[in-house]
C-alpha positions in Angstrom: -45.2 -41.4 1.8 -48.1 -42.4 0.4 -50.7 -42.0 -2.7 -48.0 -43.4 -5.6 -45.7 -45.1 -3.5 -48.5 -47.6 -2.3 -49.3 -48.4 -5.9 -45.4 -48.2 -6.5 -44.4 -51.0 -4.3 -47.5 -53.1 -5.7 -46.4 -53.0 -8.7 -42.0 -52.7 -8.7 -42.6 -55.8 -5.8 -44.5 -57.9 -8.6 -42.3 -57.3 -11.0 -39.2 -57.4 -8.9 -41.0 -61.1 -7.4 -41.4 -62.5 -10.8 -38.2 -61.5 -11.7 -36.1 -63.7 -9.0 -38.2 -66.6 -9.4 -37.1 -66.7 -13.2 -33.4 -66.2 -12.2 -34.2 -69.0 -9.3 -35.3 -71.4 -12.1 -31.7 -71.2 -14.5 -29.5 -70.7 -11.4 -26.8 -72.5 -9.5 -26.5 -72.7 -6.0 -23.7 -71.5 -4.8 -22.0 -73.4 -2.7 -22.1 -72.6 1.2 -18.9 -72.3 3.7 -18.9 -75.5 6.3 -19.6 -73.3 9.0 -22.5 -71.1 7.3 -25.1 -71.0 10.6 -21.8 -70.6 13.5 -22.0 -66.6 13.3 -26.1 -67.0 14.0 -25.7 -69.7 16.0 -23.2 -68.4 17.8 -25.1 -64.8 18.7 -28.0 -67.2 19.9 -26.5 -68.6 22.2 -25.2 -65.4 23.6 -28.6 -63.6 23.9 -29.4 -66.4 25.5 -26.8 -67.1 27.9 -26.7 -63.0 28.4 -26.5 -62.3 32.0 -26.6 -58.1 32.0 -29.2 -56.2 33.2 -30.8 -54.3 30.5 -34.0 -55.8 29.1 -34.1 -55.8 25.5 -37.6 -53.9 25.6 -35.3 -51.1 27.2 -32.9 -51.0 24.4 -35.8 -51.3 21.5 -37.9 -48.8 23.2 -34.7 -46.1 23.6 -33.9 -46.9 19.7 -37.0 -46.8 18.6 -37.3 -43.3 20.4 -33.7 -42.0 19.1 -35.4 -42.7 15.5 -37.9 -41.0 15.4 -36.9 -37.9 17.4 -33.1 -37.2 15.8 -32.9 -39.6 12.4 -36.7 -39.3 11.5 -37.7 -37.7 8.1 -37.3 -33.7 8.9 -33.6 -34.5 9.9 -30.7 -32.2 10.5 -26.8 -33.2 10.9 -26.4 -32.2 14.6 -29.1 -33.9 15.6 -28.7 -36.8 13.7 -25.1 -37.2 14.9 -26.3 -37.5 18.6 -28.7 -40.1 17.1 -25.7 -41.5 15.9 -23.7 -41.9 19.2 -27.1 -43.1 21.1 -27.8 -45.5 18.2 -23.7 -47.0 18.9 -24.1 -46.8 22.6 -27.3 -48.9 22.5 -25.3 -51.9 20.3 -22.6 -51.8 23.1 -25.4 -52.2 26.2 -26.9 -55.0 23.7 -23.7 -56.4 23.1 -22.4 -56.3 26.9 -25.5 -55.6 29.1 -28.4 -57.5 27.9 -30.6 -59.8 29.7 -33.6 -61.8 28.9 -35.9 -64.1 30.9 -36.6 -67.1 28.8 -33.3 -68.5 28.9 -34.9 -72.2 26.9 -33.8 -73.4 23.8 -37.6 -74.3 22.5 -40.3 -71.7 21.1 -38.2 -69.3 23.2 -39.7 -65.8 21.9 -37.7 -63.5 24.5 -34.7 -65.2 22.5 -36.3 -64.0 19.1 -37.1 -60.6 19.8 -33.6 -59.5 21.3 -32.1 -61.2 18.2 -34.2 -59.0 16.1 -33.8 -56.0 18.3 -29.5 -56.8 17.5 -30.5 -56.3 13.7 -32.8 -53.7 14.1 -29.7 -51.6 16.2 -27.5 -52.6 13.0 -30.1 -51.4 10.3 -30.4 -48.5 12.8 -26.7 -47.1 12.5 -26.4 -47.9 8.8 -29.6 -45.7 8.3 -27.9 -43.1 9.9 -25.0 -42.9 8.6 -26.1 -43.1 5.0 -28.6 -39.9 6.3 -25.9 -38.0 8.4 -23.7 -38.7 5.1 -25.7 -36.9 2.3 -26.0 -33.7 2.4 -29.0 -33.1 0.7 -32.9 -33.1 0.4 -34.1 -36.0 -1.4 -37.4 -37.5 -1.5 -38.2 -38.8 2.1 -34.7 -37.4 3.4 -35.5 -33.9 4.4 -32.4 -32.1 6.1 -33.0 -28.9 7.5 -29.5 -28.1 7.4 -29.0 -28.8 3.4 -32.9 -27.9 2.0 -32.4 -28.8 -1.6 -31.8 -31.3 -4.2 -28.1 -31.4 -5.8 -28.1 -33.8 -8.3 -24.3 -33.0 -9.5 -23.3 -34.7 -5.8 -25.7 -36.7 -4.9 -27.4 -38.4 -8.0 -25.8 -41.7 -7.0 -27.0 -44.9 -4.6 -25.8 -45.0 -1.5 -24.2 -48.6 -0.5 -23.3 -49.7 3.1 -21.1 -52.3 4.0 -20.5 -53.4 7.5 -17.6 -55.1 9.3 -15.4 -55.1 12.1 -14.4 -51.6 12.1 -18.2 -50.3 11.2 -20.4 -48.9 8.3 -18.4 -48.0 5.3 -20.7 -46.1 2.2 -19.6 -46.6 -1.3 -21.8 -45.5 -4.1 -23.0 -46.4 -7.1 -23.8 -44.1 -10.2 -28.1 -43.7 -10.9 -28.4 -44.7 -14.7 -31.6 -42.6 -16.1 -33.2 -44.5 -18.5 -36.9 -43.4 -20.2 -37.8 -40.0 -17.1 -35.6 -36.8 -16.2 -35.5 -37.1 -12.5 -37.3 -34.0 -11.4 -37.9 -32.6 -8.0 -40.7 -33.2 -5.9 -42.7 -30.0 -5.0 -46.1 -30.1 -3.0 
């Protein structure tokens, strides 16, 4: 994407900037559970105790692969579903097959980087299953399978929530203010 979106983000990340530090100046804290770190704290000590045998460059190199080959922006619903399933099976060998050498506690970047990789994997699947769910061509989103625009389905935001069971979608209605949206044509 690039041309208007550059200036785009320049100027909607200024804005969007300013705006939370003038919420941040009349706002409350909300008040935090006891246990607000254990879930982090927790998958730390995991990575770190992991004692699998698949090094997390192995899994970030496979995903990294899957994403740009079956979830990447000319995209079709087969392929993406395979992307999909290799996208799930790479959170269950992270989950129950990792290793890492630097097993320390201090300045411990092997430790870092698989903890990223686990939140890359999960940003991963919720990517592709918002993608594999609309059937369209929008923007960036280019399927193959479903070529144009259809604003009477898919004018809406697409919302992901995640828990125990997986990514759910919900979505939210687009209000138009001031511009039609119009198709993009090159």
């Amino acid at each position: 994407l690039g041309t208007n979106s550059l200036v785009d983000l320049v100027v909607y990340g200024r804005r969007a900037g300013k705006s939370a530090a003038d919420y941040c100046k009349h706002a409350d804290f909300v008040p935090l559970p006891a246990d607000a770190g254990h879930r982090i704290a927790s998958e730390l000590e995991r990575i770190r105790k992991a004692s699998g045998k698949t090094r997390a460059d192995v899994i970030r190199k496979k995903m990294q692969t899957t994403m740009t080959d079956q979830i990447g922006i000319f995209r079709n619903g087969k392929d993406m579903e395979r992307g999909l399933e290799t996208i799930r099976e790479l959170q269950h060998t992270f989950a129950t097959d990792l290793t890492i050498d630097d097993r320390g506690s201090k300045f411990n970047t092997d430790l870092l980087e698989a903890w990223e990789l686990g939140c890359q994997l999960e940003i991963s699947e919720v990517t592709a299953v918002s993608a594999v769910n609309r059937t369209e061509s929008r923007g960036a989103h280019a399927r193959e399978d479903f070529a144009t625009r259809d604003d009477v389905n898919w004018l809406k935001h697409t919302l992901a929530c995640r828990d125990e069971k997986g990514v759910h979608l919900t979505y939210k209605n687009v209000v138009i203010t001031k511009f039609q949206p119009k198709e993009r044509v090159y």
